[in-house]
N, C-alpha and C positions, 0 to 999 in steps of 0.2 A: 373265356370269351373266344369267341370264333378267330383264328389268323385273319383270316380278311378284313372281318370287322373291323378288328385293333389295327390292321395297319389302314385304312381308311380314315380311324379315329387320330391318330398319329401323322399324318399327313399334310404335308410341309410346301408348299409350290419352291420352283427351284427362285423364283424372283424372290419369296420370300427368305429363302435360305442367302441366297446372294448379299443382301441386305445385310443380315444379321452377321456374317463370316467379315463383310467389308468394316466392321464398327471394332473388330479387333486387333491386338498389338500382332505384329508379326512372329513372336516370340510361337502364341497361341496357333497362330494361321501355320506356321511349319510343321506344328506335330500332329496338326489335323488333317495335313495332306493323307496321312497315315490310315486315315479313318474309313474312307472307303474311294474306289474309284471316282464318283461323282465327283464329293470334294475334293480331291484333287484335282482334276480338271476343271472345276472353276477356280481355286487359286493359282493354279499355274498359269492361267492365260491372260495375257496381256490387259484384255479388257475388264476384266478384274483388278489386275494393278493398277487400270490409272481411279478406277472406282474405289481403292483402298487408300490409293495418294491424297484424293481431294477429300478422304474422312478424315485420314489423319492430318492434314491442312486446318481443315475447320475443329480439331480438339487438341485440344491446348496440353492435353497429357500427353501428347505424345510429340512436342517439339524438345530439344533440350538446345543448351548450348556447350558445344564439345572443347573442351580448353587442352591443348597439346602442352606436356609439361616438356620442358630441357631436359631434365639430368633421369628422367625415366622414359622409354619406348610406351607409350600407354596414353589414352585420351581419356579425360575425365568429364563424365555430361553433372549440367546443371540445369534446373528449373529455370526459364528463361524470365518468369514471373518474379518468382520468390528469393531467384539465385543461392538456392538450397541446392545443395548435393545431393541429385538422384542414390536412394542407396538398393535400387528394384532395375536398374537401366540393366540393359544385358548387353551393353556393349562397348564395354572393359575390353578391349582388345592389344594385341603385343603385338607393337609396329615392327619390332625386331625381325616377322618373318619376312618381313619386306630386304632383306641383306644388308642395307647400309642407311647413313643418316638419308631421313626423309621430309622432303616440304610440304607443307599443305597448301593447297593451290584455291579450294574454294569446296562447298556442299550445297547442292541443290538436288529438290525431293529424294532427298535419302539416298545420292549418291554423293561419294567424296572425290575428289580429284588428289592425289599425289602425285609426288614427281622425285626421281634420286636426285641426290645434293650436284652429283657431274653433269644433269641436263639430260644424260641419253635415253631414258626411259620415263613415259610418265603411266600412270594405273588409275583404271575408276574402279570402286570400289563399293559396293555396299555393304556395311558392318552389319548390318540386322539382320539380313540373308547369310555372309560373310562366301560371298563370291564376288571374283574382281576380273582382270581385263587387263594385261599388262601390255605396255604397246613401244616400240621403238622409236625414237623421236630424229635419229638421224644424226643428232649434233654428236659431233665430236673434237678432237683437238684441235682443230682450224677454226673453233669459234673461240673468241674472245669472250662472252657474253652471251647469255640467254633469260628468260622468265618467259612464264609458262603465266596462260589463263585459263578459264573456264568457264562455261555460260550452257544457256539451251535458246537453240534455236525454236522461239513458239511460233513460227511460222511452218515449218516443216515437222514439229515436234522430234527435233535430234539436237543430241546432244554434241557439244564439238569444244576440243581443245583446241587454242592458238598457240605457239609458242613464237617468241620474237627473239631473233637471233643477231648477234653481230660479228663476222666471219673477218680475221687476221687479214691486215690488207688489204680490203674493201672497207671505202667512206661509206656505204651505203646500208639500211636494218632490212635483213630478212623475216618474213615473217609468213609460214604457214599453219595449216587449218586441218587437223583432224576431225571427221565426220562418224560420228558413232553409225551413220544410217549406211555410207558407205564402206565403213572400213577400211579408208585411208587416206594420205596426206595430199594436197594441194597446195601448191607455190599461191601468194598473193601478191600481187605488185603493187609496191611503194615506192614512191616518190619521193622520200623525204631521209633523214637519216636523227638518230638522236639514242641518248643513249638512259639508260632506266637506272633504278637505285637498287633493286630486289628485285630474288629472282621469281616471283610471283607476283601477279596483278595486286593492286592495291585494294580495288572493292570490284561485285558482281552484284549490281540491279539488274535486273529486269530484260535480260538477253543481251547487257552489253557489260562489257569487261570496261576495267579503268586502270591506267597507271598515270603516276606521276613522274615526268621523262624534261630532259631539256637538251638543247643541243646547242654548238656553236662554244667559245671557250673565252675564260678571260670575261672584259666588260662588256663582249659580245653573245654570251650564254642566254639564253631564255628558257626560262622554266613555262612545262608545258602541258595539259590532260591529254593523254589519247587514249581513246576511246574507239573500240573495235564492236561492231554493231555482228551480232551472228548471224543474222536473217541472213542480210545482205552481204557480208562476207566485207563489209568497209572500213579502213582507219583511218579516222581524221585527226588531228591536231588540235588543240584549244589552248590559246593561251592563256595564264594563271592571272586573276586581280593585277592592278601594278602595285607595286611597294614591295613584290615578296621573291625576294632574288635567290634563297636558300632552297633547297627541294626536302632536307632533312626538317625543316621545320612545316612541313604540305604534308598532312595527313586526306587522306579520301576513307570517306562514313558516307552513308546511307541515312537521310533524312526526310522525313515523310513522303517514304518509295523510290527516293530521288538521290543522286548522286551529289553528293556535297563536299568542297574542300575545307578542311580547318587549317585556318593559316593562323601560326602563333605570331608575333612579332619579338624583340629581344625580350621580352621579360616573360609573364605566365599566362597573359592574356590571351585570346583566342576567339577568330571570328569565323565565323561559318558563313559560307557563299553557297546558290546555287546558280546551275546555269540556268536564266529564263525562258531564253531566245534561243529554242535549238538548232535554228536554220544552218542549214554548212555558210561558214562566210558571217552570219550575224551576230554568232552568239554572244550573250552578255550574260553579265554576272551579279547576283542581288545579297548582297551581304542580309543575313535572316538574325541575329544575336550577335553576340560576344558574352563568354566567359570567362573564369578569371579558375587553373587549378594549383593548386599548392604541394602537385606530386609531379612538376616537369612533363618531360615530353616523353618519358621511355612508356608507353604505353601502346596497346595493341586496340584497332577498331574491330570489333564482331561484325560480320556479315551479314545483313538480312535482320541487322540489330536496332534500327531507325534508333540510329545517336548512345547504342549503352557503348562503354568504353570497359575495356579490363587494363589492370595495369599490377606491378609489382610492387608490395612494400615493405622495404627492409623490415623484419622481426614481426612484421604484422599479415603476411601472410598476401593474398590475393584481393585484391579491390574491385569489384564491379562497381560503375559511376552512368548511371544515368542523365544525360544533358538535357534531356527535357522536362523530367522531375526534379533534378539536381539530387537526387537520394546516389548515396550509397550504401555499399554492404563488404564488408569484411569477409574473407573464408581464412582461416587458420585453418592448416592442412599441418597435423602434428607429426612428432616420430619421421618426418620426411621432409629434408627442405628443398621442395617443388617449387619453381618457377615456373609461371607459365610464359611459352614464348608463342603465341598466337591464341587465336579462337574462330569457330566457324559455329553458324546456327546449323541444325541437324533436324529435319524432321523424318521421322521414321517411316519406312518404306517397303516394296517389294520390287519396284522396279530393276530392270536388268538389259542387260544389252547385249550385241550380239556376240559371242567368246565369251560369255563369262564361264567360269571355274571355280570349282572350291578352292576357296585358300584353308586348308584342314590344321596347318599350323598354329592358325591362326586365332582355333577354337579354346586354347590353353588362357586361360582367363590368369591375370595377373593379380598379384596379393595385393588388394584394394590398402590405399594410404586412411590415415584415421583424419577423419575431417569434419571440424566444428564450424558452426558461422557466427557472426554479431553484427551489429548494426552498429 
């Protein structure tokens, strides 16, 4: 056959190529950059990622949820459906080249937020690319206190870390705002002071961060939500149901898209609130359930999990608990006794930001643990 012919016969428009390139894993899309100048320049450029973000949003193969174990450097993804152990995910990664213990702050489209256990430094990161962004956060020994959050501004489409600080000596909470779009920190003034449990936000819906925080001491304590809005750069106060004076028994989950408290009472009961009335000044509270669990309070809420729970159970391995099915699911994780001490939903990505870098150490994939599930 003629050359011409055959490439006429062969002949692909680039919209239709664009198409076909955005329906795959990123694993695929990196070694295809390789493939020729064209396809590289459409995965490489932004307006491709965000066409690759909302495929992989709408297919369900490609969300997982990433469980960070304690006693290993290493995240473990699961089927966020079936809560089966991805054994094809390619993003077994070794927190260790990160230098020292590390927090997980929050994941949104495919990127993660960490932060070092001293506050001074926090990193975005995305594992499926495995280029990150390390950033200096300022704190230092003159704070008493910090937690870090994470959100996306869908107003401006950027990304922005908060951290809330409480500096030796000063009644008052600092609290500034890193902007991925300008690459760097802003003071935000508060009026108010109070002090948090952890050093990372409690849950991230929907461009707004959430901690559970109280201020004032003694029979004058009030336990409290604040809530940092990213658009608008705002923190307001809310306070808690009444009856719930405790803040370690105030979990913050995510219920259908919406930020909700579980407030245990002294025994294993458990009622879930959300706020109705958002107005600043109005807000009210609408208790939605109550449930009753039989494994305590030490358990972790997933992000972006509307209501699943993980939690630890002695000799039995990992618990995922669904509050709106009421199902659970056992993971035995054998030959390794893993804990998990958090969880973050992960959907898979190419987004990136401005300074990102290879983390090359990174690439060292660690000796997967052997892991059966039951129901």
């Amino acid at each position: 056959m003629d050359p011409e012919k055959r490439k006429e016969e062969f002949y692909v428009s680039k919209d239709v190529m664009v198409d076909i390139l955005s329906r795959l894993p990123v694993i695929s899309l990196l070694r295809f950059k390789s493939v020729c100048t064209q396809w590289r320049d459409i995965i490489s450029s932004p307006s491709f990622a965000s066409l690759h973000l909302k495929c992989s949003i709408s297919n369900p193969t490609r969300h997982s949820i990433l469980v960070r174990t304690n006693s290993k450097k290493m995240l473990i993804p699961f089927d966020p459906l079936t809560y089966s152990p991805f054994s094809n995910l390619d993003i077994y990664c070794n927190l260790g080249s990160f230098g020292q213990r590390v927090l997980f702050v929050g994941s949104i489209n495919g990127l993660l937020c960490i932060c070092g256990s001293s506050g001074r430094w926090i990193c975005l990161w995305n594992p499926s690319t495995r280029l990150f962004k390390k950033i200096e956060t300022g704190i230092n020994g003159r704070s008493s206190g910090f937690s870090v959050g994470f959100g996306h501004d869908l107003i401006a489409n950027d990304y922005k870390v908060v951290v809330i600080h409480r500096r030796r000596r000063v009644t008052r909470t600092g609290v500034k705002v890193w902007s991925a779009n300008f690459e760097s920190w802003r003071e935000i003034k508060v009026d108010c002071d109070f002090t948090f449990k952890q050093c990372v936000c409690d849950t991230m819906v929907k461009g707004f961060a959430y901690w559970i925080v109280w201020n004032g001491l003694g029979s004058n304590s009030k336990i409290l939500v604040a809530s940092f809005d990213m658009s608008t750069e705002v923190l307001r106060l809310v306070p808690v149901p009444q009856d719930y004076y405790h803040p370690d028994r105030l979990y913050g989950l995510i219920w259908k898209e919406k930020f909700a408290l579980a407030a245990f009472d002294r025994t294993k009961i458990c009622q879930v609130w959300t706020i109705e009335n958002d107005s600043v000044g109005k807000e009210s509270w609408s208790k939605k359930f109550t449930f009753k669990l039989d494994f305590g309070f030490n358990f972790y809420t997933i992000d972006a999990g509307n209501g699943k729970l993980l939690y630890n159970r002695e000799s039995r391995g990992l618990v995922f608990y669904d509050l709106e099915t009421t199902k659970m699911k056992t993971v035995e994780i054998r030959k390794n006794n893993y804990l998990a001490s958090g969880a973050h939903y992960y959907v898979e990505s190419l987004l990136s930001i401005k300074g990102f870098k290879r983390l090359r150490e990174n690439t060292k994939k660690m000796k997967r643990p052997t892991i059966s599930h039951t129901f």
